[in-house]
C-alpha positions as CSV (number, residue, x, y, z in Angstrom):
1,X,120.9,64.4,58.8
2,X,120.0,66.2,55.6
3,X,118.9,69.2,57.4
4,X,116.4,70.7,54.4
5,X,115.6,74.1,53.7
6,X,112.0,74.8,52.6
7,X,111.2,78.3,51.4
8,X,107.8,79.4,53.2
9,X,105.0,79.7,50.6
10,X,104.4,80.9,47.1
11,X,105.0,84.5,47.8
12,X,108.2,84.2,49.3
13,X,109.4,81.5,46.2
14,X,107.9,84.8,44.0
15,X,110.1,86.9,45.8
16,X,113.7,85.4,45.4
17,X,112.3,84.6,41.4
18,X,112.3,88.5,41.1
19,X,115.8,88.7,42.7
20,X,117.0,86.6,39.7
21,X,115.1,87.7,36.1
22,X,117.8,85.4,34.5
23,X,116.0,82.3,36.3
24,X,113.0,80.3,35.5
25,X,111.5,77.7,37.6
26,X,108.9,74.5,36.7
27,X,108.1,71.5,38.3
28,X,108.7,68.0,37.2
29,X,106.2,65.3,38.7
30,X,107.4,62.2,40.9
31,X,105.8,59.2,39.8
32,X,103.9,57.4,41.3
33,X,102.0,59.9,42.8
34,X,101.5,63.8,42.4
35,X,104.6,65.1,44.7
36,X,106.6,67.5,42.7
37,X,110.1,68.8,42.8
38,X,111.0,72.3,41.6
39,X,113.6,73.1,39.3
40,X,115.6,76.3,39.1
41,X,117.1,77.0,35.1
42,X,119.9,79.7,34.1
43,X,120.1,79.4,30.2
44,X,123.5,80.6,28.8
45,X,121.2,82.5,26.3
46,X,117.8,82.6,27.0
47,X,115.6,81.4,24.0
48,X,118.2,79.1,22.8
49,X,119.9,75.4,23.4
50,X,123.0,75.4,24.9
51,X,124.5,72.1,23.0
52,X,126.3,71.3,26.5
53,X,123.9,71.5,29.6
54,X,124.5,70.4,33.4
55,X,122.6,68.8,36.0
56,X,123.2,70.6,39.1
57,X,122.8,68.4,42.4
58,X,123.5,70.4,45.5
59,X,124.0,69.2,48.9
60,X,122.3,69.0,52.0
61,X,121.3,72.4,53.9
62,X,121.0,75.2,51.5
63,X,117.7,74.9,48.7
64,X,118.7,75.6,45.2
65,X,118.7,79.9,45.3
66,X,121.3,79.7,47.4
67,X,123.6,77.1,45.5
68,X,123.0,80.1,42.5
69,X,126.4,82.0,43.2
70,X,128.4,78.4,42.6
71,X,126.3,78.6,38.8
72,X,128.3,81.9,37.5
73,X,130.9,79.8,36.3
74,X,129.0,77.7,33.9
75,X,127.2,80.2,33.1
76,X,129.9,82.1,31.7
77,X,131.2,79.1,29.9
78,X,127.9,79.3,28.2
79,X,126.5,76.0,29.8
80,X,122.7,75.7,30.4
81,X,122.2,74.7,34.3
82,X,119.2,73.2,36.0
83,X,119.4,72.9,39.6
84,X,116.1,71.0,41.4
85,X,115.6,71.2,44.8
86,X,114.7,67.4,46.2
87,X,111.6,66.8,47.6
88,X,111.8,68.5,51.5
89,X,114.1,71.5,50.1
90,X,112.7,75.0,48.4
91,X,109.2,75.3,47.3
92,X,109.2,70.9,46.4
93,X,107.0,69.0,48.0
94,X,107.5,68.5,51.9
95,X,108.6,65.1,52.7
96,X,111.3,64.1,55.4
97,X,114.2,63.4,52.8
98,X,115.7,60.0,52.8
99,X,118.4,59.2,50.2
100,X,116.0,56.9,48.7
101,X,113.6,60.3,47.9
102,X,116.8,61.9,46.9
103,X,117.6,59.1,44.2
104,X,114.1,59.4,43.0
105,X,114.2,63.3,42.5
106,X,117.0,63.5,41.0
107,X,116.0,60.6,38.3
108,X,113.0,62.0,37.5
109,X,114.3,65.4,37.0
110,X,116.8,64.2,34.5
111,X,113.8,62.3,32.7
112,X,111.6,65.6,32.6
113,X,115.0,67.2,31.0
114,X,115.8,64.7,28.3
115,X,112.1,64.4,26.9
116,X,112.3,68.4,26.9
117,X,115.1,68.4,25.4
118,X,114.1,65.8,22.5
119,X,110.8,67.9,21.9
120,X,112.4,71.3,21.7
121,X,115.1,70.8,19.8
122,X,113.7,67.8,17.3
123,X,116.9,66.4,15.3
124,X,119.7,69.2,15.7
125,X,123.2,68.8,14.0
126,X,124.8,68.0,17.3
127,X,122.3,66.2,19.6
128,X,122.5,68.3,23.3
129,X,125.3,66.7,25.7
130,X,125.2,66.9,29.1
131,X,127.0,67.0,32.5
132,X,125.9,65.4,35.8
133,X,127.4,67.6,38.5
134,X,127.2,67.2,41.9
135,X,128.7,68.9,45.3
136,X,129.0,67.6,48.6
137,X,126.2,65.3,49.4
138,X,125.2,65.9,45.6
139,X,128.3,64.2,44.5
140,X,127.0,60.8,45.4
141,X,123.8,61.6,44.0
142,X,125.2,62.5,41.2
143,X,127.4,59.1,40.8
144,X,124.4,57.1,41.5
145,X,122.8,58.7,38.6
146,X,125.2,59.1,35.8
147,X,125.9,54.8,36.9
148,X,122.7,54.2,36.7
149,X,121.8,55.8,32.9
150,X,125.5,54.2,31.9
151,X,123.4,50.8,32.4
152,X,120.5,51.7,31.0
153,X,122.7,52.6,28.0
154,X,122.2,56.8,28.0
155,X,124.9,58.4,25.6
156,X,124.3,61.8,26.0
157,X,126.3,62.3,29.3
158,X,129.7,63.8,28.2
159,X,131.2,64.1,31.8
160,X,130.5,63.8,35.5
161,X,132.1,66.8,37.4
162,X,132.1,65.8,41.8
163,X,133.2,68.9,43.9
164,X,133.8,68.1,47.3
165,X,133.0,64.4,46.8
166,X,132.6,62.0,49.4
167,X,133.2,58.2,49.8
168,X,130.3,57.7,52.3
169,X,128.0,58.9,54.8
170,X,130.1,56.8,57.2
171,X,133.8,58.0,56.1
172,X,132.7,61.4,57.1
173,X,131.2,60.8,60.3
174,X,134.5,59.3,61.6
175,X,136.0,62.2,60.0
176,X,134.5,64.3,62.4
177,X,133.7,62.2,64.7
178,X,136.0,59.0,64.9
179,X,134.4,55.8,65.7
180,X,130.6,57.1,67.6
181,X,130.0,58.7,64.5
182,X,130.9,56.0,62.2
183,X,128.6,53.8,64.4
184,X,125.9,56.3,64.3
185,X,125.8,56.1,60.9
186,X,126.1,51.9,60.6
187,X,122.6,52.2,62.8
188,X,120.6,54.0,60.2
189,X,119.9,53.5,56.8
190,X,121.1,56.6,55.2
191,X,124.7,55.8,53.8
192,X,125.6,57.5,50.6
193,X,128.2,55.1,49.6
194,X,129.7,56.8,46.7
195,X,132.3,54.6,46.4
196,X,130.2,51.2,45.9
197,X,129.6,53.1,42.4
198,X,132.4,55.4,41.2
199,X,133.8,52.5,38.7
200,X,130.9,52.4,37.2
201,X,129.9,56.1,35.8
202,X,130.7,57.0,32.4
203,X,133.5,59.5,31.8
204,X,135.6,61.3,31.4
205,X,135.3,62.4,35.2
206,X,136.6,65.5,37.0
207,X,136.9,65.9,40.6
208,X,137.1,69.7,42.3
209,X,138.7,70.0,45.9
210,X,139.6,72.6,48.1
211,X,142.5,71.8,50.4
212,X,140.9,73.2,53.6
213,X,137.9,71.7,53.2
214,X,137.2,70.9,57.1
215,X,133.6,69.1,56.2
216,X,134.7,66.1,53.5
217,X,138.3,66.6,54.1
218,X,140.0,66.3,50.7
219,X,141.8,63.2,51.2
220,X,138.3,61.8,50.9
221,X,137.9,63.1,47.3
222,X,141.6,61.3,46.7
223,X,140.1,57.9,47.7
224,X,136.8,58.6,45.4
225,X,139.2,59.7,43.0
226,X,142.0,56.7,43.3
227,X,138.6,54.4,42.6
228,X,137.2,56.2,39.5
229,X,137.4,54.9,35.9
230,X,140.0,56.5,33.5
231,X,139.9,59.0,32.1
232,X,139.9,61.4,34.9
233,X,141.0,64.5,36.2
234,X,142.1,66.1,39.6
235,X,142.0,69.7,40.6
236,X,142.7,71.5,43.9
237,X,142.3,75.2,45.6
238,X,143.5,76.4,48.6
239,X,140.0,76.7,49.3
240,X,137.4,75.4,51.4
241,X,134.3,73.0,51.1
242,X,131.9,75.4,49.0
243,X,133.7,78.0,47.6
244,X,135.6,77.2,45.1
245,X,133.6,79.2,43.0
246,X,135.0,82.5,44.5
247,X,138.6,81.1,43.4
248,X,140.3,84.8,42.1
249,X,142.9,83.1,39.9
250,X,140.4,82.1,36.7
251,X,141.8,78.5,37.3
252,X,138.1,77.4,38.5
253,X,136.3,79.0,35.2
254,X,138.8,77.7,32.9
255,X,137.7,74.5,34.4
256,X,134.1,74.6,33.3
257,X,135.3,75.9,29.8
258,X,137.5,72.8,29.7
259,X,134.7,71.0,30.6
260,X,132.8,71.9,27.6
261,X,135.5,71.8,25.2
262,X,135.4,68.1,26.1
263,X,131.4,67.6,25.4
264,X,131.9,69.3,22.0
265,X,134.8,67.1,21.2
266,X,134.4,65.0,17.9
């Protein structure tokens, strides 16, 4: 279902590192045991904080190299971006991914990034804000997460951003698939059920969509949107399912900028 993408060995992980001198990689530890996930990081300006930082969580297929290109924008909005690749993807630790070791990445990751954070930047005038992002499959990683830390009483998320959000495992399938597919998916355990847990992420909220999005068709980001907490915002390209990035009118950088005007809001 999640159809991973390992990178084969050390040497070839060395390899696509030298492609990219502007990214780092490090590993962060899943507990209980000594699995690790890696972690890909593109600093606005190397050497230095960014006071806004995002949370990258991609999507099934493609490992966390290739979700690079869809980073230029924060980038040049001057937002620091980590992007780990779960357990089963990259140069991580080879497991057969289940959305239970997907939740569990992605929470320990975010742990490893806010005690670095504390310890590298002590008591700074404006404490380091950050966005959960996710696309595609990520998107309901993503809401899991940012819920998740909104209960556990986290204040240093200043947005969630969902691109190509889904409601569910489930809502797709029949998407593609009508009713087998929906009763595929009722016979496993892998759902994704976004929805169950949109109302209860902090905000403010942004949802990206491209109208010919054929794989989570963008009336499915309308329902997840329609269920989110206020405030929230809605923006479309006559696009597809992961490219807004290469959107030629500025209207998808100007997004990200907006973004962080937001997070560095009194």
């Amino acid at each position: 279902m999640y159809r991973p993408t390992p990178v084969q060995g050390a040497q070839a992980w060395e390899r696509l590192l030298a492609e990219r001198p502007d990214v780092t990689s490090f590993s962060v530890v899943v507990p209980p045991g000594h699995q690790q996930v890696a972690v890909l990081s593109v600093l606005a300006s190397p050497g230095e904080v960014s006071p806004v930082r995002v949370l990258y969580l991609h999507g099934t297929f493609r490992h966390a190299f290739r979700n690079l290109p869809k980073t230029a924008a924060m980038h040049r909005a001057g937002l620091d971006v980590f992007l780990p690749d779960y357990r089963g993807w990259g140069i991580s630790s080879v497991v057969l991914p289940s959305e239970a070791s997907i939740d569990e990445d992605a929470m320990a990751v975010w742990q490893a990034l806010r005690d670095e954070t504390s310890t590298s930047t002590g008591s700074p005038p404006r404490p380091v804000r950050w966005v959960i992002y996710g696309h595609s499959m990520g998107s309901a990683v993503a809401i899991k997460l940012a819920a998740k830390l909104k209960s556990q009483g986290e204040n240093v998320v200043c947005g969630v951003v969902l691109e190509s959000a889904l409601t569910s495992f489930s809502d797709v399938a029949y998407e593609a698939a009508g009713w087998p597919g929906r009763w595929l998916v009722a016979l496993g355990r892998e759902k994704m059920r976004a929805i169950d847990h949109i109302g209860d992420i902090p905000t403010p909220v942004w949802f990206l969509h491209g109208e010919f999005d054929k794989v989570i068709p963008m009336r499915l980001g309308r329902r997840l949107f329609n269920h989110a907490p206020e405030p929230k915002h809605w923006a479309e390209w006559p696009l597809e399912h992961s490219n807004l990035h290469t959107d030629p009118t500025g209207r998808y950088d100007q997004t990200w900028v907006d973004i962080k005007a937001a997070c560095l809001a009194p």
